[in-house]
Structure formats: C-alpha cells, structure tokens
C-alpha positions as CSV (number, residue, x, y, z in Angstrom):
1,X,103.5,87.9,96.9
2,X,105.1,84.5,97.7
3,X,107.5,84.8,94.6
4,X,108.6,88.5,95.6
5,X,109.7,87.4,99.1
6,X,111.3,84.5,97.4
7,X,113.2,86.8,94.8
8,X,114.0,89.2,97.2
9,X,115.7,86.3,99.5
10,X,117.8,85.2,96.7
11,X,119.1,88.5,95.6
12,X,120.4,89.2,99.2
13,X,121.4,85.5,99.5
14,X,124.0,85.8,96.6
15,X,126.1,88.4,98.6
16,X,127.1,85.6,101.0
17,X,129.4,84.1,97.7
18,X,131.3,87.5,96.9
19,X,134.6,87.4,96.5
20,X,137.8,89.4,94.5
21,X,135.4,92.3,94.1
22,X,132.9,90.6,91.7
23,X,129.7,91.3,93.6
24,X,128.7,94.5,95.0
25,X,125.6,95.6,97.0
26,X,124.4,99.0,96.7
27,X,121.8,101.4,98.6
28,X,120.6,104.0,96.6
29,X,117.7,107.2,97.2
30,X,116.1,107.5,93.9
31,X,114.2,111.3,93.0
32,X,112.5,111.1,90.0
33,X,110.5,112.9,87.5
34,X,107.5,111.0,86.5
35,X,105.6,112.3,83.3
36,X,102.0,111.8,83.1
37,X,99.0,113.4,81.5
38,X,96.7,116.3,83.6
39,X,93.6,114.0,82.2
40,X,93.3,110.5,80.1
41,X,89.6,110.5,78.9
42,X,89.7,110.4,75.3
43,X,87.0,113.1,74.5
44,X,88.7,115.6,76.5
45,X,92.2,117.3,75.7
46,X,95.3,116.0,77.3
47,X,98.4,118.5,78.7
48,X,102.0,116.9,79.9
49,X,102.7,117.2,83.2
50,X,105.2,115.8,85.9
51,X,105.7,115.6,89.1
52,X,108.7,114.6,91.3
53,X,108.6,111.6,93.5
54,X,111.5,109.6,95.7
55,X,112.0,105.9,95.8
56,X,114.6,103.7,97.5
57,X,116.6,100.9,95.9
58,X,119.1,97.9,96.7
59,X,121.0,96.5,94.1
60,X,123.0,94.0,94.1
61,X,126.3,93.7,91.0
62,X,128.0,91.2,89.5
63,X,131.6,92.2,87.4
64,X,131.6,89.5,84.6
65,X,135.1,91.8,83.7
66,X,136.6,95.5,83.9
67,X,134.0,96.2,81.0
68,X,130.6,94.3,81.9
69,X,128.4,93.9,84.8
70,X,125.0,92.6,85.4
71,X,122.8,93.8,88.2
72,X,119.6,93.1,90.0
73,X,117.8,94.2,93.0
74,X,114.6,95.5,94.9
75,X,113.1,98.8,94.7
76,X,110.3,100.8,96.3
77,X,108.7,104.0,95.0
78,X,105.0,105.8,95.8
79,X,104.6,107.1,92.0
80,X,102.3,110.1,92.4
81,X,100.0,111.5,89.3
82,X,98.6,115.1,90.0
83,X,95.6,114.4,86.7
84,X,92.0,114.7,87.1
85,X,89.8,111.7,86.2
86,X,86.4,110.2,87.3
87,X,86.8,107.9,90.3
88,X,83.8,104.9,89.8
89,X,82.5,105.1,93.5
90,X,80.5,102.6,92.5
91,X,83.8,99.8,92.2
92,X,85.2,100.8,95.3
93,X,85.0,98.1,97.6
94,X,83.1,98.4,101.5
95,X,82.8,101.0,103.2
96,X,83.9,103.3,100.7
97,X,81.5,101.8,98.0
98,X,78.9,103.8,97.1
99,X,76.2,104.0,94.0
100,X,75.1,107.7,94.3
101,X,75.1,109.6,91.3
102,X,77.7,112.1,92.6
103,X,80.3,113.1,90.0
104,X,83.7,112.4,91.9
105,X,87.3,113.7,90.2
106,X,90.6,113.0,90.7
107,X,92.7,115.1,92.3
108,X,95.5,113.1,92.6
109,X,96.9,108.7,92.1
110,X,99.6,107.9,93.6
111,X,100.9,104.0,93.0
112,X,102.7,102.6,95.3
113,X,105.1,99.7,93.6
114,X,107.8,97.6,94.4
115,X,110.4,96.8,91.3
116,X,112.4,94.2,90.5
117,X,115.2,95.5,88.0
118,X,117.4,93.6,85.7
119,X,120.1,95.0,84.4
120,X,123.2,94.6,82.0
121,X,125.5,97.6,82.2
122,X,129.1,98.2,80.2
123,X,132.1,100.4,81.7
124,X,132.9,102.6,79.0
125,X,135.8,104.8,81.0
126,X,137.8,102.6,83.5
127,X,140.4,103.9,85.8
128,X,141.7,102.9,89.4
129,X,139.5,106.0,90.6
130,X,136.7,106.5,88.4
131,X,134.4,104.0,86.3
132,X,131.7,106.0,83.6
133,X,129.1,103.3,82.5
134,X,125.9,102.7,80.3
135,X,123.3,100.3,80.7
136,X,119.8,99.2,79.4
137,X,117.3,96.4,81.0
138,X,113.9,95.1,82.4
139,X,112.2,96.2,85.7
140,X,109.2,93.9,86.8
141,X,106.5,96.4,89.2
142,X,104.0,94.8,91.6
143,X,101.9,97.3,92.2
144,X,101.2,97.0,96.5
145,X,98.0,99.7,96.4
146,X,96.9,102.9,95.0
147,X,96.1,106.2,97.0
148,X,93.0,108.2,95.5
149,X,92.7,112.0,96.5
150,X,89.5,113.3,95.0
151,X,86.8,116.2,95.5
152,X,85.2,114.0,97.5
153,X,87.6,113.2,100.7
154,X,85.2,110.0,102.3
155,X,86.1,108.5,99.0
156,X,89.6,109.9,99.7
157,X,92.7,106.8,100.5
158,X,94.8,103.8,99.9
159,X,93.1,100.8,98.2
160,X,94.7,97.4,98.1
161,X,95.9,95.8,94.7
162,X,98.5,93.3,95.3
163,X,99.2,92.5,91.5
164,X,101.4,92.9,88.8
165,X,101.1,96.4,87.0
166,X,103.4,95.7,84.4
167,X,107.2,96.2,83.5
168,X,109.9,98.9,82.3
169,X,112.0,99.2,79.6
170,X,115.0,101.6,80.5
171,X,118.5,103.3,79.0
172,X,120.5,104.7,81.5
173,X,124.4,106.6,82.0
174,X,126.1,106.1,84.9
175,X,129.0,106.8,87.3
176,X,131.3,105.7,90.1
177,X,133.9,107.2,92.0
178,X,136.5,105.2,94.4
179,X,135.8,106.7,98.0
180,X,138.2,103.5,99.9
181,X,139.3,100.0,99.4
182,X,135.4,98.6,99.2
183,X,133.2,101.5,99.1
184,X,132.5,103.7,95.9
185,X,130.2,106.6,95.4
186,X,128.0,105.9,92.2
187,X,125.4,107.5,90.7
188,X,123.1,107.2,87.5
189,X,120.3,108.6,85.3
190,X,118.3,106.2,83.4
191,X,114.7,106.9,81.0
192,X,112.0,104.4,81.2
193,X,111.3,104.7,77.3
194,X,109.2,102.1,77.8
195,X,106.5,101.7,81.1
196,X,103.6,99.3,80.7
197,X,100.9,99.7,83.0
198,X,97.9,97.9,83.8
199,X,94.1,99.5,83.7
200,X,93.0,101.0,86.6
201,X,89.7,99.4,87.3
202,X,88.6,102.0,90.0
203,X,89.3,105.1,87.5
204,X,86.6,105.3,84.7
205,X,86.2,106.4,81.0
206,X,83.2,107.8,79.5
207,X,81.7,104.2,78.7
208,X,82.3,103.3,82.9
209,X,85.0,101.1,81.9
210,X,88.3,101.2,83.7
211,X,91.3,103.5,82.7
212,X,94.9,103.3,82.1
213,X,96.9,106.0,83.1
214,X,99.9,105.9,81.1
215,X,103.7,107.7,82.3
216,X,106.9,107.6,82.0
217,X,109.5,108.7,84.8
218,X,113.5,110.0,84.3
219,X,115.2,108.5,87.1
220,X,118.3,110.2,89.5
221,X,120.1,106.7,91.3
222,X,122.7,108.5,93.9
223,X,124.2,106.0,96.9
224,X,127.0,104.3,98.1
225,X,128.4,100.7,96.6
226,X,130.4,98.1,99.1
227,X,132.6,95.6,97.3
228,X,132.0,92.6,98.7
C-alpha cells in the first residue's frame, strides 16, 4: 500500500511543473460494462453475462507534440459480478468462518480495485476546437477487498485483500472538445482485451481449491480536462 500512496503523490506532484499546455489533469466518471460468466466451475455450463458498474478516475497528460501524448493517473471502481459459485465458508476468516457442511452460492462478487493506468495515446484529427485520438496501454489493479452476497446472508459482506489482482491490457478511441482557454470536454471508450486476474481463494471449485473469475469490461471515460 506504501508504493500506491507513493505513486499516487507523484502523479499529482508533476502538475506543479506544467507549463505552455503540456500537462493536463483530468476528472473523469467512468460507467462501464463488465463481462463475466453466470458460473466458472468447469463441470458445469458457462452463459455470458454483464453488468454495468461506475468508477471514478484522475488522470493526469503529458503533450510530447500536436500528435502524441502519454498519460497516467489513479482510478477507483467496485467491479460487480452477478454469477453463482460456491463460497468456501470454511476460508473465511473470524467470525464469519465456519466448517458446517452447508452448501453456500454466490449471488453476487463485487471487487473493489484501485488502478493505476498507463497510457500512450496519438491525435489522429487536430484542430483549434476539436482533437479525435486513439490509444492503447497498461493498467496496474490493487484489488482493496471483495464483497460476497450469497444464499446465506451471515456469510454475506466485504472481506479484506489488500494485494495486487493483476493488470489490463486496453485499446481505446477518444475525443476532446475546446469548451475555454484551459478547459476541454473529452471523452473516450476503451476494451480491456486483455484483464488478468488473480484466484479468488474464498470462491471454490469442485476439488475445494480457489477460483478465478475471469472478465473483461468496455469502458465509457466522460469529464472535464484543465490545461495546466
């Protein structure tokens, strides 16, 4: 958690060094449809589903030129998964813990993660008012804790995890409009064609093992960018 803090300082710290319109700083509401399986054992059959979840995002750009940018930032989203799995009671930890032999399902996971995106972007389209963009990059995601809803409800709740869950691996197409002098309207939609996720030890297969619960999200970026 040290490093995030530390990250997360330096990211806002570079704003201080702005200057002809090279760095911006961005605030952006994120919807998002997150595409996940209605069950992940392997004996059973699996069906697509999604849901649609809302995350926040700061983001902070740097104009090498009028054609390429790089960009970094903090995000925060509570990635919910409506698919029914087997919750191990049993690797809960106190009070929740139990070893009875009840057979408890999933209703619902949600993962609560904070991201660290990395991005490179190119302006395609360039004028005084408008700018049309693509990029492509890495998000790191430190997964803060995981909310169970099951048949059960005393096993119901948020569990700590405080770890890495893994990274993302996203295309996105973009736009900004010229609202003033310093502020622009932008917006984006970007495809995690690629989101790793670590095994989620409290979920479990047939074998009692843990589970992972694979997805992949489309994500909507709307918010206002200040030229600094």
């Amino acid at each position: 958690m040290r490093q995030i803090i530390l990250l997360t300082l330096l990211i806002f710290s570079v704003t201080s060094y702005g200057q002809s319109h090279k760095w911006q700083l961005s605030i952006q509401l994120q919807p998002e449809l997150t595409f996940h399986k209605d069950s992940y054992p392997w004996w059973k059959e699996n069906n697509d589903k999604s849901t649609f979840n809302i995350g926040v995002a700061s983001i902070v750009q740097y104009n090498i030129n009028k054609s390429l940018f790089v960009s970094s930032g903090v995000g925060f989203i509570s990635r919910t998964l409506n698919t029914a799995n087997f919750l191990n009671q049993a690797a809960l930890p106190p009070p929740k813990q139990s070893f009875t032999n009840e057979l408890v399902t999933t209703k619902s996971v949600s993962y609560r993660v904070i991201s660290f995106p990395v991005n490179i972007g190119y302006n395609f389209i360039s004028t005084t008012k408008f700018k049309s963009f693509i990029t492509t990059g890495l998000a790191g995601n430190y997964l803060l804790n995981t909310a169970y809803r099951s048949n059960f409800s005393r096993y119901d709740g948020a569990y700590k995890k405080n770890h890495w869950q893994g990274y993302s691996l996203t295309f996105g197409l973009g736009t900004d409009f010229k609202l003033t002098k310093k502020l622009q309207a932008t917006s984006s939609l970007s495809y995690a064609y690629k989101h790793h996720v670590k095994e989620d030890e409290y979920i479990s297969n047939q074998n009692g093992n843990g589970l992972t619960l694979g997805h992949n999200y489309l994500n909507l970026s709307v918010g206002i960018k200040l030229s600094l």
